[in-house]
N, C-alpha and C positions, 0 to 999 in steps of 0.2 A: 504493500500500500504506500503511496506516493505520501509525501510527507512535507508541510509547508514552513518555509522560513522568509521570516522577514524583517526588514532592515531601516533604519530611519536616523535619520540625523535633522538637524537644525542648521542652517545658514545664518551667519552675523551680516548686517553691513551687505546684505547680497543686491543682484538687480533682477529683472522682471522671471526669470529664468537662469539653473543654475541647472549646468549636467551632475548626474549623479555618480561623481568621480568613485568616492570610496565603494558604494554599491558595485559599479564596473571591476573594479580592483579585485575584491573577497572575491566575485563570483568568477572572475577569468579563471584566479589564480586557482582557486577549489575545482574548475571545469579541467584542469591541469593536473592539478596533484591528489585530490579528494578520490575514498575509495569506494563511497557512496551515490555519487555523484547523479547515478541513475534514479535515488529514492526520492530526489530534496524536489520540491519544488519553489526557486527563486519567485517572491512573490514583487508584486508592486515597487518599483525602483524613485517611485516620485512622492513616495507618502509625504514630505516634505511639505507640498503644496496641496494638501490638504489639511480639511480642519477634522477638529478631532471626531466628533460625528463620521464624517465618510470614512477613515481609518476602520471607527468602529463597524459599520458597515459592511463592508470588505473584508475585517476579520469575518461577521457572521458567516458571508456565503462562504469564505474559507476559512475556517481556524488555527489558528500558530500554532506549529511543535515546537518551535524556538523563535524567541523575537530580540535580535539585538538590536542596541542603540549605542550611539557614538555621542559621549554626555562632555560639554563642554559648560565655560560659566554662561554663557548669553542662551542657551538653550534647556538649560537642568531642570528647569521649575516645566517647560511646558514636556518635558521627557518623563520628566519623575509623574505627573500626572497621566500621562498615557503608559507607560508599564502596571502603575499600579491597578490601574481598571482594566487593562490586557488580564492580570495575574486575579484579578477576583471574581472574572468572567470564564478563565481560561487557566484555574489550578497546575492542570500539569502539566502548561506549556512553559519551555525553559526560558528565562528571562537574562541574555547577558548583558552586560554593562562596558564597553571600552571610553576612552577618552579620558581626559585630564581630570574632569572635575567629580572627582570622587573620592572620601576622604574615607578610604577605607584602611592603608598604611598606618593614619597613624590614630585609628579608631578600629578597637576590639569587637566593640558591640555595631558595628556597620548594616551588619547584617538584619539586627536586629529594630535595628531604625532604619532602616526602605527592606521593610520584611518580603517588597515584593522582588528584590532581586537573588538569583541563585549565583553567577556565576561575575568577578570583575575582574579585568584586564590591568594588569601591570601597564601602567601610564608610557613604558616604552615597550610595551611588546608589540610584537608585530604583528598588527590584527589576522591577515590571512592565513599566515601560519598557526595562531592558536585558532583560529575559528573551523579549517579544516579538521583541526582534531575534535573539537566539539563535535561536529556533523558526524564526523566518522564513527564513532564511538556511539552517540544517543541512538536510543534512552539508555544511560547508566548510571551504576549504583553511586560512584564519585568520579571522581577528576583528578586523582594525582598524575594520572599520565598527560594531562594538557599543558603545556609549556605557562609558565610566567601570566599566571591568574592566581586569584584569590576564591573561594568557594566558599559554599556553607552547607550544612548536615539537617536532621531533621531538629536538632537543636538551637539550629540558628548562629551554631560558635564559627568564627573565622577561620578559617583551612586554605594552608599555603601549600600549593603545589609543588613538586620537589625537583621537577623537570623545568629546563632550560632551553633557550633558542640560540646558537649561534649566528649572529646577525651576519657576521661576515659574509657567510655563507647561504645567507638568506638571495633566492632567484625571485628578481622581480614579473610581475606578472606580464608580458608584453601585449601589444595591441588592444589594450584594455577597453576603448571604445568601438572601434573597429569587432571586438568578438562579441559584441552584445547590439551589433548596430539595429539587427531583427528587431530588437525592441525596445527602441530606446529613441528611434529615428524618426518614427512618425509624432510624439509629441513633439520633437525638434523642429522638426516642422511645420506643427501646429505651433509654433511658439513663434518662429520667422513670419509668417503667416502672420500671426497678428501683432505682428510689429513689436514682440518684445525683445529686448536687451537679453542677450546671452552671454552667461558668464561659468568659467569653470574657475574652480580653485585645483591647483595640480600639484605634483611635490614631483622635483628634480632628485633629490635628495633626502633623508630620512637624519636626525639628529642633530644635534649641535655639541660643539667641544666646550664651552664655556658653562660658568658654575653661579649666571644671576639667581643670589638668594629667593629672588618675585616672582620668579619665572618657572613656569611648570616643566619646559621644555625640555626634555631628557630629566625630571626630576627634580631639576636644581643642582647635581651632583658633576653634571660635564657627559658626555659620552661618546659613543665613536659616530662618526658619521657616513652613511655607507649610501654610495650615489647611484642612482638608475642608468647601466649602459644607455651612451648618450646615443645610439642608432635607435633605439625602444622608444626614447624621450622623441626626438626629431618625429619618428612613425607617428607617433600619440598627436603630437603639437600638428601635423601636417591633415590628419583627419579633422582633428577639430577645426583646423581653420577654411579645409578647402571641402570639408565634406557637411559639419556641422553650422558652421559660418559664425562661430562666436563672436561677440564684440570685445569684450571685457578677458583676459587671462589673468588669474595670482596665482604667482608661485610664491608656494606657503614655505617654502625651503627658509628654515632658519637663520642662514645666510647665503644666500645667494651671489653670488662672486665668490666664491671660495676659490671655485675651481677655474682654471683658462678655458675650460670646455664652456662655462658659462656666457664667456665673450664671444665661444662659439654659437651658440644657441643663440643669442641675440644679436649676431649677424642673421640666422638664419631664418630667428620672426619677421625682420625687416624686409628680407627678400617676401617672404610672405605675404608685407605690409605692401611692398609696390608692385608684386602681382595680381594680389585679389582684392587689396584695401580694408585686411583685417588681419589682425582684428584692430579696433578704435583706441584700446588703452592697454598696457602691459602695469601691472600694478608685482613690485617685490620686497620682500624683506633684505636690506644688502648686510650683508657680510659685514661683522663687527672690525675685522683687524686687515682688510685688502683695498686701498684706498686703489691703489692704482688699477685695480682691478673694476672697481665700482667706477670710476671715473671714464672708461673705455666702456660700459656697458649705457648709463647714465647718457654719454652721447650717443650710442647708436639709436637707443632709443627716441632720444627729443629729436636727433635727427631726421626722423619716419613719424615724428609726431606719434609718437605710442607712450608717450608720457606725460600725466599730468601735475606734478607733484614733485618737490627734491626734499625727502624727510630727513631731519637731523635728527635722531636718535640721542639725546643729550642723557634723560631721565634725572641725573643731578649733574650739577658741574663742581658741586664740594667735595674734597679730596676723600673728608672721612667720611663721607654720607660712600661714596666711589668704594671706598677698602670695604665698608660693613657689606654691603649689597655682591661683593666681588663683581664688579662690572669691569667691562672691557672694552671701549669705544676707539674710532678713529678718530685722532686728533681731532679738537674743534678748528683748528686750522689748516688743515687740512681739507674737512669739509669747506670750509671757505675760500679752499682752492679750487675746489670743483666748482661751487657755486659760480666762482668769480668769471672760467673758463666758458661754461655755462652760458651765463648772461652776454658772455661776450661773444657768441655766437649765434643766439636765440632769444627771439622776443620776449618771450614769455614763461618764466622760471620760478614759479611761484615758490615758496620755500616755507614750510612745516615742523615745528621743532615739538618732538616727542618728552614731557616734562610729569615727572612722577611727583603729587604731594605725603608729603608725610614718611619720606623715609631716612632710617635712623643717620641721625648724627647730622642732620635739616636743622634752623633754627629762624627764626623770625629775618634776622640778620644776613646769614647766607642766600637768602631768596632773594632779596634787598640786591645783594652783590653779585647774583648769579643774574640779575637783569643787567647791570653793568657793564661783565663778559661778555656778554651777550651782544647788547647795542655796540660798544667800542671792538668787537671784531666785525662789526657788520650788518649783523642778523636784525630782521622785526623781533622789536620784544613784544610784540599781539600777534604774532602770526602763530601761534602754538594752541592747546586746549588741552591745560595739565588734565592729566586722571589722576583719581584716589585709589591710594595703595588700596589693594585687595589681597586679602591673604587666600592661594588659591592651594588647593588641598596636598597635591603634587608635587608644589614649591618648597626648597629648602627652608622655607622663614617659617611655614604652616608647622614645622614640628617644635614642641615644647619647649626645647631645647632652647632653640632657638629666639624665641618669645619673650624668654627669659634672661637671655643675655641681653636685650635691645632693650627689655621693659616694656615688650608691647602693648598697648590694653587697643581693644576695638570694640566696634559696635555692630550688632546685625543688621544692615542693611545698606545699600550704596549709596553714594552721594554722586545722584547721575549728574552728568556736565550735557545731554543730548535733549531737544525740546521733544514731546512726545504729546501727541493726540490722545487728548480726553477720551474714557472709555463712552460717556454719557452727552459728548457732544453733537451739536444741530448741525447735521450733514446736509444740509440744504446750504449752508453758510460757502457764499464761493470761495474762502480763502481756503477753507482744506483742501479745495481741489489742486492749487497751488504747493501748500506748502510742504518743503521736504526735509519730514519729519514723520517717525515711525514710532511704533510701539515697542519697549524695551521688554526681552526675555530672559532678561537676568535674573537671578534667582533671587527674591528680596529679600534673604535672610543672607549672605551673602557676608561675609567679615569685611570691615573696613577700617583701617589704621585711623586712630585719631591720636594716640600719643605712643611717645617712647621715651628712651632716655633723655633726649636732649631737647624736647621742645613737649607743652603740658597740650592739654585737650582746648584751652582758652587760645596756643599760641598757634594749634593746630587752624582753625578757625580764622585767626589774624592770615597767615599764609595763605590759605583762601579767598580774604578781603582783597590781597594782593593780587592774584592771580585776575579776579574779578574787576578790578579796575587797571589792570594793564590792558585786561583783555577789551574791553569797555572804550579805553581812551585809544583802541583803534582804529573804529570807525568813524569816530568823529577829529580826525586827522592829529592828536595828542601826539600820539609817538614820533609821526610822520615828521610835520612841519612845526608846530610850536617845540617840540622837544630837539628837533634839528636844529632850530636857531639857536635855542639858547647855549647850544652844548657849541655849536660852532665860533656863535660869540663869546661865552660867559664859562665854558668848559663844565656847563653842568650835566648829569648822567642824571638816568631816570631815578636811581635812587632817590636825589635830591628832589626832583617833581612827587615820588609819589606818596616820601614819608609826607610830606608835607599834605597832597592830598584827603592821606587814608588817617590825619592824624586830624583834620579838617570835617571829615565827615561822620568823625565822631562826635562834632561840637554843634554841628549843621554848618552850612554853605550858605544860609539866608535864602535858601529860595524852597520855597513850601513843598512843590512837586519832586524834587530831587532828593531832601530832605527825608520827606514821609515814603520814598520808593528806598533808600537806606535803611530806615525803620526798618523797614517791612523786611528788605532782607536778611537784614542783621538777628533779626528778632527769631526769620522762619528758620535762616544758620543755626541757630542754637535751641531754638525747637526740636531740633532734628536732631541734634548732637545730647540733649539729654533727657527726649521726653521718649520714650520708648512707643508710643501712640503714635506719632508724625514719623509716617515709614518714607513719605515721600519729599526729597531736598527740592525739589519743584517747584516753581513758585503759582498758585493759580491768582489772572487777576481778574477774575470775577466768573459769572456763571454765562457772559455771553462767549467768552474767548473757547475756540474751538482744543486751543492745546495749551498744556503747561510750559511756563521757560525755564530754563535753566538761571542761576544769579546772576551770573553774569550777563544775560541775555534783557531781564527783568532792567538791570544796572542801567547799560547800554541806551536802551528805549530810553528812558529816563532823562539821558543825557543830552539825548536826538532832539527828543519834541522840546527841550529848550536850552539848546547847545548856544543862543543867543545870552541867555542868563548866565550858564556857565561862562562861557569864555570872557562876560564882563567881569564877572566873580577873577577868573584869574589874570585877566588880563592888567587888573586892578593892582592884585598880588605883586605881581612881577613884574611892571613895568615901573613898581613901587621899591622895589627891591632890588633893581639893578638899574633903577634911576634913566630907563630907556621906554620913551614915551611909543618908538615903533612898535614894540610887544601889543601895542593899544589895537594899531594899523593892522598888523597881524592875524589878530584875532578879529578881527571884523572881516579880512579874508577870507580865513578857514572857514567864518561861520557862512557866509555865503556861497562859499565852493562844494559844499557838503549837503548831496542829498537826503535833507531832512524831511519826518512826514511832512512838512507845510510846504515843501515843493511841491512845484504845477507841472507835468510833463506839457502841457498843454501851450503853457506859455513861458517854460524854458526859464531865464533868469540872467537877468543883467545887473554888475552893480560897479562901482568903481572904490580903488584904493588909490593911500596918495604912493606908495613906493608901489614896485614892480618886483613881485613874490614869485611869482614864476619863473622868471628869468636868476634872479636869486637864487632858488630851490636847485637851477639846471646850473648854474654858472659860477656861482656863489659872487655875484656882482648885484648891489643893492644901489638902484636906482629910485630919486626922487623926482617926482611927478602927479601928474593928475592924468590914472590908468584905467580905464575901461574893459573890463571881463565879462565873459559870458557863457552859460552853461546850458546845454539842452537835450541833454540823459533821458532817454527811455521816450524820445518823442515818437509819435507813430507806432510804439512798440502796444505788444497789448498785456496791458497794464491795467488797475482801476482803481490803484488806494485814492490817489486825488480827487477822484467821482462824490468817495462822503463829504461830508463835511469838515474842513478843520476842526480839531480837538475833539472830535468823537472816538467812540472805542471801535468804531467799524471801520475807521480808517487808521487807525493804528494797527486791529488785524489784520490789515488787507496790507500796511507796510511791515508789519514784520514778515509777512510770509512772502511778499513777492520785490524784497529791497532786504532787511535785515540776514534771511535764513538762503535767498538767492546770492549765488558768487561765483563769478568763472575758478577763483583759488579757492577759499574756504571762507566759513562762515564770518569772522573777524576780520576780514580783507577792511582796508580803507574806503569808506562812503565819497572819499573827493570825487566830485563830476567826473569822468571819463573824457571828458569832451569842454572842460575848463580851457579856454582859450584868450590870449588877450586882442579887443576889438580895437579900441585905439591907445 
């Protein structure tokens, strides 16, 4: 009697369509080496995009003898809820467990808390290889012969398997989409067909050498890293692109440029790029310690236009936050050599810095100094969206040990930085159709660092304010051009702008609307941080708004709809304080260069200063005069915030979602006009 299995995973961050990489993978490789092969039947390859209803559904007509899942953090909560109703619908079908996020290492009673799992995978095993022995063997009495899993009895006690995988010697599966095309092709094409985005996540490579404490990746521990013969890789990459038509490629490889065969591989997308015009974007993790490697891949890339993004990987830049974590980075200068190389060959190089809160040996002060580094090598200090440390189960920091050297204490649940769609909002409202922002799958009880040794749960909080108005004062041109002057003239760094700021708007600003939107964050901050009821860091601002913001998001708006109060506020400040009445001129610039909600696309915007800022910003030559500018962003385009009325909440909706959360680079890019020009 045929016998059914089935497989499911969750996608993060994905787009309209994702091929079912790891599905392809387990079932080539099993169609290869498995000694059953005849019994199983492969069921549904796409449960993904289904809701849980239809999953349910499709068990009925068919029922699981085994059902795995590949459990990650953004995906655990909507997994862990479909296992358990698989398992109390369907007793004696076997429920396995792969993926990172699973704390059963360093938790005895695992089993005994998600009672509906039987069998978990060792966070580096290799799934095809233990999962063929699974197949092979069920139904059996145990599992010690299955390589590098964890098990449980009818007691429910933890049970470590005593067999082992040689990864070395691990044969990757070849032609992995190509041997399941029969069925896997005609949704593909139901998906082209109606004009969705196609995207695969694919690994070149398996492992990583390096030992970040945060990082679940091989454990936390380092380990070997064992590469897909690169004629396999090439076969794979040449089907998706000329058979499947993807748009979108990540390679999930740890590091990517490790190897020189890498630089060969992205020679041979490109050719791909100027034969068939795909795929649109190549998205990779690079390689922590191969600059000159990442630098030749980097341009082949932007060269074919298959890149939209140059991420700097920073996570701290303090020496001891660097030793605790054992991180391992390419110089920051380095990167700034690409960057530099970069720009100088290509228009458009947006730049992304990767920024971890809360980790050990951080202090109020180093954050301060680590925007500094940052500005005086080059870099936006708003072009980044720190995350909160997470302690993830698999990660060297997640064990006790560990915990205790740092003095960790955290709290259950995340502190999102992503805007997310109401569950109970009015889907008639046009800005959701707009706006791009999704619903979070991360698991809400989820650990989140708030203190350590060296900085308390108050100062944790503080570093957040920071992050929150760095990221704040980039849209409405802070970093850009007022912080440009003054550092060119007066040699001040952002530290000096922003203690001054975030020391400011603890006292208020004098302006009511800016004020009571600090309140409010400050307040839901620390709501969050100690009342165990407010699971959600989100800010809602009222019951017509379709989604939640994030604080910094909340901040931001704040500053936009009256970026004229501000900038008198500081214009006031510092033209008082450095005794230069231009900072005045300045700032009545920026504030008319900056598409704020009370811009008109309709009738565009003319205004005049007495120097000449532009030319300034490009030339560093400061002209006095009487200058004519003008800006006319999003004219013709279809657009509608300007349609409400000034200072309504429907046109604040209607600018967040199609001006604040819209960005050819990311969401914190600079608001100056596009199209700022001087008339006379």
């Amino acid at each position: 009697m045929m016998k059914n299995f089935y497989f499911m995973t969750q996608h993060s961050f994905a787009g309209d369509f994702v091929m079912p990489y790891l599905w392809c993978s387990l079932k080539t490789y099993y169609e290869k080496n498995g000694q059953q092969k005849e019994n199983w039947n492969w069921k549904d390859p796409f449960l993904y995009e289904k809701t849980d209803n239809e999953i349910f559904e499709l068990l009925e007509k068919d029922p699981p003898n085994v059902f795995g899942f590949s459990v990650y953090v953004w995906n655990e909560d909507r997994l862990d809820r479909i296992a358990k109703h698989v398992k109390e619908k369907y007793p004696t079908c076997l429920i396995v467990y792969g993926g990172p996020q699973q704390n059963v290492k360093h938790d005895s009673s695992y089993f005994m808390k998600k009672d509906w799992v039987d069998i978990s995978l060792f966070t580096d095993a290799y799934g095809e290889v233990v999962l063929t022995k699974i197949l092979d063997l069920y139904p059996a009495e145990n599992y010690w012969q299955v390589p590098s899993i964890y098990f449980t009895d009818i007691t429910r006690k933890r049970l470590k398997s005593l067999a082992s995988v040689d990864k070395r010697a691990f044969k990757w599966p070849s032609k992995i989409f190509q041997s399941q095309e029969h069925i896997i092709l005609d949704r593909i094409n139901q998906a082209k067909s109606l004009g969705e985005d196609l995207q695969v996540f694919y690994e070149t490579s398996r492992g990583c050498p390096y030992s970040c404490i945060y990082c679940e990746w091989g454990g936390g521990v380092g380990g070997k890293v064992v590469k897909r013969p690169y004629e396999d890789t090439v076969e794979d990459i040449n089907w998706l692109i000329n058979t499947a038509g993807i748009n979108g490629l990540d390679i999930v490889d740890a590091n990517f440029g490790m190897f020189k065969e890498d630089i060969d591989l992205a020679k041979h997308i490109a050719m791909l790029k100027r034969k068939t015009g795909l795929p649109n974007n190549v998205d990779i993790d690079s390689a922590k310690n191969h600059p000159d490697n990442l630098l030749k891949i980097k341009d082949i890339l932007w060269e074919h236009d298959l890149a939209t993004v140059y991420t700097v990987s920073l996570q701290t830049l303090n020496e001891e936050a660097r030793r605790n974590i054992k991180r391992i980075d390419i110089p920051l200068e380095k990167h700034m050599e690409c960057i530099q190389y970069l720009k100088s060959k290509y228009t458009n190089v947006p730049v992304y810095i990767e920024r971890i809160i809360g980790l050990p040996g951080e202090t109020v002060e180093s954050i301060y100094k680590q925007l500094d580094i940052i500005y005086n090598i080059g870099l936006e200090i708003g072009t980044s969206k720190p995350v909160p440390w997470v302690l993830l189960p698999e990660a060297e920091a997640f064990d006790p040990i560990v915990r205790n050297k740092f003095k960790l204490n955290t709290v259950n649940k995340l502190f999102d930085f992503n805007p997310k769609l109401k569950d109970n909002r009015d889907l008639s409202y046009p800005a959701d159709k707009i706006s791009v922002v999704s619903n979070s799958w991360v698991n809400p009880e989820i650990e989140t660092v708030v203190e350590s040794y060296s900085y308390s749960s108050d100062q944790w909080l503080e570093m957040r304010h920071i992050f929150d108005w760095t990221l704040a004062g980039q849209p409405i041109g802070l970093n850009n051009y007022f912080l440009k002057y003054l550092h060119t003239e007066y040699d001040v760094l952002p530290s000096d702008i922003y203690k001054i700021l975030l020391e400011k708007s603890k006292i208020g600003f004098g302006i009511d609307a800016i004020d009571d939107t600090i309140a409010i964050e400050r307040k839901h901050s620390r709501e969050w941080l100690v009342n165990n009821n407010v699971r959600d860091a989100l800010i809602d601002l009222g019951p017509s708004w379709p989604l939640l913001l994030p604080t910094q998001n909340v901040l931001s708006l704040a500053l936009l709809k009256n970026i004229r109060k501000f900038y008198n506020f500081v214009a006031e400040l510092f033209s008082k304080k450095y005794d230069d009445t231009k900072i005045i001129d300045l700032s009545n610039w920026i504030v008319n260069s900056v598409i704020d909600p009370s811009y008109n696309p309709d009738n565009g915007r003319t205004f005049t200063s007495e120097y000449n800022w532009l030319a300034y910003f490009s030339t560093g030559s400061l002209e006095k005069g009487n200058y004519k500018f003008s800006i006319d962003d999003h004219k013709n385009s279809y657009v509608w915030w300007h349609k409400f009325a000034d200072g309504t909440t429907d046109r604040d909706i209607a600018y967040v979602c199609q001006v604040m959360l819209k960005s050819s680079s990311d969401t914190y890019s600079t608001k100056i006009a596009s199209t700022l020009r001087l008339v006379t």
